[in-house]
C-alpha positions as CSV (number, residue, x, y, z in Angstrom):
1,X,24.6,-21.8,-32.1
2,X,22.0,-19.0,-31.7
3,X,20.1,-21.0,-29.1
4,X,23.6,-22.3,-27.0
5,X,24.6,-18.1,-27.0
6,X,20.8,-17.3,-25.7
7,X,21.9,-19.7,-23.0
8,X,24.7,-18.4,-21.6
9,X,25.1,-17.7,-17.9
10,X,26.3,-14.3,-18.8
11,X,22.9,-13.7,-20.9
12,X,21.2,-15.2,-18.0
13,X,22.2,-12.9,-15.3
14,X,21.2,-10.1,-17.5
15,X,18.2,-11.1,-18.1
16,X,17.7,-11.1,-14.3
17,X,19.1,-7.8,-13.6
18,X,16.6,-6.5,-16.4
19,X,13.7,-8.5,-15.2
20,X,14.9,-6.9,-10.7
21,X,15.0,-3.5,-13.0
22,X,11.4,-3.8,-14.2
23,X,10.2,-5.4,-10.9
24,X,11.1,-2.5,-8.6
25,X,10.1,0.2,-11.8
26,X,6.8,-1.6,-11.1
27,X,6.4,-1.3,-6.8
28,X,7.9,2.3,-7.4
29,X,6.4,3.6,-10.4
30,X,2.7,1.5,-10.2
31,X,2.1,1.7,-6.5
32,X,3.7,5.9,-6.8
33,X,0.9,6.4,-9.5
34,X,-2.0,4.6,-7.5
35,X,-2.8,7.8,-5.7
36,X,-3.7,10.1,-8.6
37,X,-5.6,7.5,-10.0
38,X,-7.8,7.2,-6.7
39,X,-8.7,10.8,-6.6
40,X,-9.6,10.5,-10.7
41,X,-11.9,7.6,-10.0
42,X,-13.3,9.8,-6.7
43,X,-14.0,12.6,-9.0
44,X,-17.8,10.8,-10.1
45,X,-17.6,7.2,-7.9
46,X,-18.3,6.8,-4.2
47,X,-15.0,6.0,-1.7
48,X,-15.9,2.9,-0.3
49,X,-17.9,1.4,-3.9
50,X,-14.8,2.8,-5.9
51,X,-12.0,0.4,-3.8
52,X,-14.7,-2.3,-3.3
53,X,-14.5,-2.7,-6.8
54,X,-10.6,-2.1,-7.2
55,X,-10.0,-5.2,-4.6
56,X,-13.0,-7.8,-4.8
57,X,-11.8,-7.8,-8.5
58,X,-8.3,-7.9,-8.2
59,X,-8.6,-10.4,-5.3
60,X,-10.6,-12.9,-7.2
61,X,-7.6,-12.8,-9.7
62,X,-4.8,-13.0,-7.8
63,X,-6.8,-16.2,-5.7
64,X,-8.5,-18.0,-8.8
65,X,-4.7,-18.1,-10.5
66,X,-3.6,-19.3,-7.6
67,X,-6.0,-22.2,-7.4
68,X,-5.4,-22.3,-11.4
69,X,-1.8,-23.5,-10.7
70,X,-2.0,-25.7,-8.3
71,X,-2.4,-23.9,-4.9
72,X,-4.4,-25.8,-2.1
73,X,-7.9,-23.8,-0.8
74,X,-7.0,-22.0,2.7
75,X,-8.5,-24.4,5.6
76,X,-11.6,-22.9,7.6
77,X,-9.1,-21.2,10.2
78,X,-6.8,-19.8,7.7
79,X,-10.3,-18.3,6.0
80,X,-11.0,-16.7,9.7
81,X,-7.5,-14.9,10.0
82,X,-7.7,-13.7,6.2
83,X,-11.3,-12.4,6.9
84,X,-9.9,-10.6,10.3
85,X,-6.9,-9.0,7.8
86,X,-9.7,-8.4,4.6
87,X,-11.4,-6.0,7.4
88,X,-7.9,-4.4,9.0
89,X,-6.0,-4.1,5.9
90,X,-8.5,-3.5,3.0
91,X,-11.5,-2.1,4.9
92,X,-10.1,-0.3,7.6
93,X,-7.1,1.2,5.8
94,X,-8.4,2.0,2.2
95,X,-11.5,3.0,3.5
96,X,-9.8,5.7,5.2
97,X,-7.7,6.5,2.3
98,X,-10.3,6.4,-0.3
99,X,-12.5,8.5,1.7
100,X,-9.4,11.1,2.2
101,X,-8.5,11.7,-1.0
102,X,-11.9,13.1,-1.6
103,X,-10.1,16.3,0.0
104,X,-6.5,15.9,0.5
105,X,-3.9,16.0,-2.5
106,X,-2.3,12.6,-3.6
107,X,1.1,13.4,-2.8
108,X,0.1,14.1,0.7
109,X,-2.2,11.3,1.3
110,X,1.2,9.5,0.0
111,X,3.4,10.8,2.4
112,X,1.0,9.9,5.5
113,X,0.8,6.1,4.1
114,X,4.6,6.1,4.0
115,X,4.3,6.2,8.0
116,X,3.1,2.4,8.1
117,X,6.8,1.1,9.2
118,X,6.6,4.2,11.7
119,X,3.0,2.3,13.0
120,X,4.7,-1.1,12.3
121,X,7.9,-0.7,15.1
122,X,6.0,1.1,17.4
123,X,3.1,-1.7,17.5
124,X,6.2,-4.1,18.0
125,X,8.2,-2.8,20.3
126,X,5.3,-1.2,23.0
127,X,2.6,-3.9,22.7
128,X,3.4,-6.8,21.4
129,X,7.3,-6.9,22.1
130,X,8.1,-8.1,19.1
131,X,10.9,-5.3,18.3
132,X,13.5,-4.4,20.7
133,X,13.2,-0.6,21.4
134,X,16.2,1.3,20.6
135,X,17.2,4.9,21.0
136,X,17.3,5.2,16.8
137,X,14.4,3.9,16.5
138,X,12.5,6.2,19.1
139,X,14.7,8.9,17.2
140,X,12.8,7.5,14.0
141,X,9.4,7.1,15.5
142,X,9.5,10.9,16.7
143,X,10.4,12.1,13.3
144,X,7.9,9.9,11.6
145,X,5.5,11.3,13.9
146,X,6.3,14.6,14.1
147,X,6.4,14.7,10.0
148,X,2.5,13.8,10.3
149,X,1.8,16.5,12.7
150,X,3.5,19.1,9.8
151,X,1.4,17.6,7.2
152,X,-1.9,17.6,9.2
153,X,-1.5,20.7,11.1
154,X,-2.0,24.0,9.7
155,X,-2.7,26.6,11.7
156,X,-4.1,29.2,9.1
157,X,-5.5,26.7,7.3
158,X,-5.0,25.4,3.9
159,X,-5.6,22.8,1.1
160,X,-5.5,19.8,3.9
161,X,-8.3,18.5,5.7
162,X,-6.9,17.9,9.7
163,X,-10.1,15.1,9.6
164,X,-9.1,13.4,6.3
165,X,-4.9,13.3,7.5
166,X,-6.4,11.8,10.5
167,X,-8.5,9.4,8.9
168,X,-5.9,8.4,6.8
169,X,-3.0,7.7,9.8
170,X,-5.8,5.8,11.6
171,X,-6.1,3.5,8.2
172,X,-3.0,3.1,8.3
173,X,-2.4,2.3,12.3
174,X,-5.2,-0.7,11.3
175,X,-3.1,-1.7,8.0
176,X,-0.2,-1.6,10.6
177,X,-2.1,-3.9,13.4
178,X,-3.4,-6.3,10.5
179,X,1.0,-6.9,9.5
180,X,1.8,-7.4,13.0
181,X,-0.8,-10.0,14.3
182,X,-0.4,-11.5,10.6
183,X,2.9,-13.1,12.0
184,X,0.8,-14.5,14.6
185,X,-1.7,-16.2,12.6
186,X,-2.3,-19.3,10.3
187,X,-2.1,-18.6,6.7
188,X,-1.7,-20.2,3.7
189,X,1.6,-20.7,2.9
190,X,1.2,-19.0,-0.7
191,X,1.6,-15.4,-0.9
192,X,-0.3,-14.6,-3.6
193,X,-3.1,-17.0,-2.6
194,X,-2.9,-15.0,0.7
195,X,-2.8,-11.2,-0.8
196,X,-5.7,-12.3,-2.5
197,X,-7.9,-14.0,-0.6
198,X,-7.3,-10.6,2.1
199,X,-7.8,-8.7,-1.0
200,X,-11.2,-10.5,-2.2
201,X,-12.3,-10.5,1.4
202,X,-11.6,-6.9,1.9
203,X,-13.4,-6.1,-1.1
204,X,-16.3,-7.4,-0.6
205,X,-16.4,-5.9,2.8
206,X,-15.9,-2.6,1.7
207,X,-18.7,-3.6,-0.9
208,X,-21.3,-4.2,2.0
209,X,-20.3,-1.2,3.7
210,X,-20.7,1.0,0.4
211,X,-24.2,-0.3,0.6
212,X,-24.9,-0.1,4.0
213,X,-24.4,3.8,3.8
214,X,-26.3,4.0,0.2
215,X,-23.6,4.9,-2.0
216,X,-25.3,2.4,-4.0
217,X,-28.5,4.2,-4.0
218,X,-29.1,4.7,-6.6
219,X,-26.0,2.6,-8.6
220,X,-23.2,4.9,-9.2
221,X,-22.6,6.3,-12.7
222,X,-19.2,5.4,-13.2
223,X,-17.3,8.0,-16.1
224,X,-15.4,6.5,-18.9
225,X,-12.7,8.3,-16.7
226,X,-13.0,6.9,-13.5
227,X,-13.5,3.4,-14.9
228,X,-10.0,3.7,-16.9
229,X,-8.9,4.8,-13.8
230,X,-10.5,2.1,-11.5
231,X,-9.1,-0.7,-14.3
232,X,-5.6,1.1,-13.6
233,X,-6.1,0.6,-10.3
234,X,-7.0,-3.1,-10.4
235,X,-4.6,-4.3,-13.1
236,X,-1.4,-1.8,-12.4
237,X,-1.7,-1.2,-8.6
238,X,-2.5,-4.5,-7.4
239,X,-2.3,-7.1,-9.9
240,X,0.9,-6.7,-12.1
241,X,3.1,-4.9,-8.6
242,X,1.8,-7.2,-6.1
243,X,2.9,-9.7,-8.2
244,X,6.2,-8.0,-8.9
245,X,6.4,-7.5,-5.1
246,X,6.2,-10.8,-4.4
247,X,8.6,-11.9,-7.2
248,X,11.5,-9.5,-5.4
249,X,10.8,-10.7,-1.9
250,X,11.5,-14.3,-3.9
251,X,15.0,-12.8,-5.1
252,X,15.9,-9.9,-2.6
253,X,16.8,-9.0,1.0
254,X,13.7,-7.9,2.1
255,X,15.1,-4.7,3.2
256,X,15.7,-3.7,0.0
257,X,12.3,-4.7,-1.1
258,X,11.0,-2.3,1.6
259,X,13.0,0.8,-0.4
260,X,9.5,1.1,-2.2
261,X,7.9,2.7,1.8
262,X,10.1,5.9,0.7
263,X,10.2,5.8,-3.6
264,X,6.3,5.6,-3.7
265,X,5.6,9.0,-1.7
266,X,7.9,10.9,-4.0
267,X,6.9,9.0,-7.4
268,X,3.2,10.1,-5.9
269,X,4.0,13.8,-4.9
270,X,5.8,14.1,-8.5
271,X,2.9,12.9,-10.6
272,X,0.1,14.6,-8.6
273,X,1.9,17.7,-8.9
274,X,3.0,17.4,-13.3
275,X,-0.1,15.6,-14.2
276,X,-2.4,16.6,-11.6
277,X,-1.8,19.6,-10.8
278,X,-1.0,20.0,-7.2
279,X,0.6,22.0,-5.2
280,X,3.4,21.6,-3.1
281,X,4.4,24.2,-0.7
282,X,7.3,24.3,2.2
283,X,4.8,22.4,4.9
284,X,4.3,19.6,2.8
285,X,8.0,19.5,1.9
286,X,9.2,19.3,5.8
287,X,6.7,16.9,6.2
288,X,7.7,14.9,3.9
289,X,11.2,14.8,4.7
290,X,10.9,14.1,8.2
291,X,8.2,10.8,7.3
292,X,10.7,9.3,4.8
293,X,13.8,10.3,7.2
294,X,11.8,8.2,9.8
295,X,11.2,5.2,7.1
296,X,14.8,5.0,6.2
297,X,16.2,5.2,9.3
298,X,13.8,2.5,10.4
299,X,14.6,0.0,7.6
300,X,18.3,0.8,8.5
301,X,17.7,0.0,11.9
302,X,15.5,-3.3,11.0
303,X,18.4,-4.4,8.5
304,X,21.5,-3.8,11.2
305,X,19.6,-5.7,13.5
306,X,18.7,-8.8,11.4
307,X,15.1,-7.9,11.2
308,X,12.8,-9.1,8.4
């Protein structure tokens, strides 16, 4: 009788609704929290050794329990498209970001990777002509844009590096390139196989570069800090809300999936500001509000228009 109750569809569907509760909890809290961990790992490991680590681990993961369960091995053309995405996606854009947060505040650094669908429609719409331009999204572009230029533009100076907000936007343009051409290319058809094949490939990229510019000369003395922090990074931020990420996308409209572009820049600014003790002052908060304006308007416009 206990069992036949435990199967009830009204049992079942709350279940679910707990289990969609604790999947988005994970892409907004997790991926909101990554940023303050990065700058705690940066404060005694290199930039590029300190993500190498974070994705050639949690890529061989995410692809070995792949191949665990069943999942086919990607075909040689499949390996040279998720190589091409390991170096736009993972090098390119956490390079930047790593290297950034070595001087910008983790709310900030945040905000700026918030402007990826920003990157994303303009990519589509001017050069590939995959989007349809429309006068709300120009509207949202400009904002998006125009948010950055608050954030990385301070005339009397201040806490921001111009260099590092630039570095990261450029990341971010390559992250931006790398989700555009992806819809182009032949992957495997698994999603997690995919994330972490780019992931494992990405890693062991940044890896190689780490080396090639000695931050492994001599081998970095990692804290018992930055290594809880680096483990954070690899089991919170890409394991367990990847995998929640890609359990929502399973059970979701997509564009609701996407909510997480504007949650994880003020889960980020609100934990790097109680536990890490930033500040936040008016520029960053106009910033701010004009990047996430921009990303909800876009998603609005994506969803209206029947776009992914």
């Amino acid at each position: 009788m206990t069992i036949n109750a435990r199967l009830t569809p009204d049992t079942t569907e709350r279940w679910i609704a707990v289990r969609v509760f604790l999947a988005f909890a994970a892409i907004y809290v997790l991926w909101g929290s990554t940023y303050l961990a990065i700058r705690v790992a940066l404060a005694t490991v290199p930039a590029l050794f300190a993500a190498g680590i974070r994705f050639t681990i949690a890529g061989s993961v995410l692809y070995v329990w792949s191949r665990l369960g069943g999942v086919p091995p990607p075909s040689t053309k499949e390996w040279r498209n998720l190589w091409s995405l390991g170096a736009l996606m993972f090098l390119a854009a956490y390079a930047a970001l790593f290297w950034a947060e070595e001087t910008v505040p983790s709310g900030v650094a945040s905000v700026l990777v918030a402007t990826i669908p920003v990157w994303t429609v303009l990519l589509e719409s001017s050069i590939l002509k995959v989007q349809s331009f429309t006068w709300s999204l120009g509207a949202a572009i400009a904002a998006g844009l125009t948010g950055v230029a608050v954030l990385a533009l301070r005339p009397h100076g201040g806490p921001v590096s111009l260099m590092a907000c630039l570095a990261i936007t450029g990341g971010e343009i390559a992250w931006s390139t790398g989700t555009v051409l992806s819809k182009r290319m032949k992957l495997p058809p698994s999603k997690v196989l995919s994330a972490g094949a780019q992931m494992l490939t990405g890693g062991l990229l940044l890896l190689t570069c780490s080396w090639l510019i000695g931050e492994m000369h001599p081998f970095p003395r990692i804290s018992s800090r930055a290594a809880w922090a680096i483990l954070y990074l690899i089991v919170a931020g890409s394991i367990l809300a990847f995998t929640a990420y890609v359990w929502l996308l399973g059970r979701m409209p997509a564009t609701k999936v996407a909510s997480y572009a504007y949650a994880n820049p003020v889960i980020a600014l609100a934990i790097g500001y109680w536990l890490g003790g930033e500040t936040i002052d008016f520029r960053t908060i106009i910033g701010t509000c004009l990047v996430l304006g921009s990303v909800v308007l876009i998603l609005r416009t994506k969803s209206s228009n029947g776009g992914p």
